[in-house]
C-alpha positions in Angstrom: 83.8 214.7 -141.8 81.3 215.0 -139.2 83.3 216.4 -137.0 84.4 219.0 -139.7 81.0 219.8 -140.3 80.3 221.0 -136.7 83.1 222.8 -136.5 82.2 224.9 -139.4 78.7 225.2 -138.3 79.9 226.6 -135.0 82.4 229.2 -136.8 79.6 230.3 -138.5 77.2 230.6 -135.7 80.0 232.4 -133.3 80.9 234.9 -136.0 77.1 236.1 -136.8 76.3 236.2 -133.3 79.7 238.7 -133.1 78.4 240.7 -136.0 74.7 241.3 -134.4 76.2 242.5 -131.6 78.0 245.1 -133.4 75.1 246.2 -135.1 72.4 245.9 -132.4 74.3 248.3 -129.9 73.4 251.9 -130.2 76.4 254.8 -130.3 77.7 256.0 -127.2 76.3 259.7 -127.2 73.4 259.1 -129.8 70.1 259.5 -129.0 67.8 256.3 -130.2 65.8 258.0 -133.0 67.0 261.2 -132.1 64.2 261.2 -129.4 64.8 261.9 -125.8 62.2 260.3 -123.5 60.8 262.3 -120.2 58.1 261.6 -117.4 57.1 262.8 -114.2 54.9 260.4 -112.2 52.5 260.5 -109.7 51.5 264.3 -110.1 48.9 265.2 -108.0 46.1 266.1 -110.1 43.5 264.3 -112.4 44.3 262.7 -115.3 41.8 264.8 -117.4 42.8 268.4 -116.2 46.9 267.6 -116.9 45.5 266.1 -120.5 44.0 269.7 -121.5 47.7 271.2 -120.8 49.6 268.3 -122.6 47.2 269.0 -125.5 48.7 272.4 -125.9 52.1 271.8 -127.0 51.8 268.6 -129.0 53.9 269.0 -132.2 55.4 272.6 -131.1 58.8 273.8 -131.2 60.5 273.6 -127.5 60.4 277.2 -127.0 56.9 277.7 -128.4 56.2 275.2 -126.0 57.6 276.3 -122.8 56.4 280.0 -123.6 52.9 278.3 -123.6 53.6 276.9 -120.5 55.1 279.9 -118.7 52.2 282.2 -119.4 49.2 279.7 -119.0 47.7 279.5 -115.6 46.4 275.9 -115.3 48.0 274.0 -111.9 49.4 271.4 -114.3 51.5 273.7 -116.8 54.0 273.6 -113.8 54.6 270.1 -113.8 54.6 270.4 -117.9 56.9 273.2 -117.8 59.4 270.8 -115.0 59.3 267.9 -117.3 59.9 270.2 -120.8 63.1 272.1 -119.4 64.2 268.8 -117.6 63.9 266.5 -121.1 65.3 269.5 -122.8 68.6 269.9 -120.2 69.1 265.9 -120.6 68.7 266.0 -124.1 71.8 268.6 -124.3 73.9 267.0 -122.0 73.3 263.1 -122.2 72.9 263.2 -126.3 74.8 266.7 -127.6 71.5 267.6 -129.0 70.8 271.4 -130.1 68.0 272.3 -127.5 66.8 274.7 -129.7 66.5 272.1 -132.8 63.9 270.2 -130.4 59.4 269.8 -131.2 57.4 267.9 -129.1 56.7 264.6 -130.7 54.7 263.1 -127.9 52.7 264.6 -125.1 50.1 262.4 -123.3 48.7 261.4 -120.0 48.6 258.1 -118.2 46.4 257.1 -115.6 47.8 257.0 -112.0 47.0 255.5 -108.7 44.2 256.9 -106.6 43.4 257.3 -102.9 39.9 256.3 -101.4 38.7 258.3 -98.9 35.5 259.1 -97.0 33.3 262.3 -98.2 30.6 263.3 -95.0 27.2 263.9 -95.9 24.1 264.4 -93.6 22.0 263.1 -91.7 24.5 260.3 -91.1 25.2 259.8 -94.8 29.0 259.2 -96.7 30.4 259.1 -100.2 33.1 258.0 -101.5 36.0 261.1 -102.2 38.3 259.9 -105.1 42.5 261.6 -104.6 43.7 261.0 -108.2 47.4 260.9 -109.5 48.2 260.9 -112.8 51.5 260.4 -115.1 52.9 262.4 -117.8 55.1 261.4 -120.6 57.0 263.3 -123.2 59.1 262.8 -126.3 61.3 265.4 -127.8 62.5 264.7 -131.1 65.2 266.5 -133.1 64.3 268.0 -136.2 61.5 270.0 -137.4 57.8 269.4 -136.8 56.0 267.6 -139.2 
């Protein structure tokens, strides 16, 4: 009988295990969320000037957005602009989302590395000369802005 009652035990275990792993994967061609994720890393400018861009478009429709990004004339829209169309292409091919049926959940800056180098001064003085690189992430989601 103890035998018996391992056995069942087991059977049960197997078969919930089976059944979680149904349910836990996500469908093939479904976006998790309906939210396609982008970055671009290691962009060549501060964090704070590519944050005054990513403020911009936060909550906008996609093509708001990238008309923002086309006329303004900050450095940084560029790399914006790359990451919006790229996140936008991916989210049409990979998930057989409506590009135009996109708003820009999420739009935020991260911190990257930063180079030290030496700033001459006079009279035999030197600073230190900060080269900052930054990251920026983006979430599309599907559906109109809230």
């Amino acid at each position: 009988s103890r035998a018996a009652t391992i056995a069942a035990a087991a059977v049960r275990h197997s078969s919930s295990a089976v059944a979680e792993t149904k349910h836990s994967g996500s469908q093939i061609g479904a976006a998790p969320n309906n939210e396609v994720y982008g970055c671009m890393r290691a962009v060549k400018t501060s964090p704070m000037k590519l944050n005054l861009v990513a403020k911009l478009i936060r909550g906008m429709r996609i093509s708001d957005a990238i008309i923002q990004m086309e006329l303004s004339q900050k450095k940084a829209s560029k790399f914006v602009l790359t990451t919006l169309l790229d996140t936008q292409r991916r989210a049409a091919n990979s998930y057989d989302m409506d590009p135009v049926d996109l708003h820009v959940a999420q739009s935020y800056v991260g911190k990257g590395t930063y180079l030290k180098r030496i700033r001459y001064h006079g009279r035999g003085m030197h600073g230190v000369m900060h080269k900052t690189y930054s990251h920026y992430f983006l979430i599309l989601k599907q559906g109109r802005a809230v």
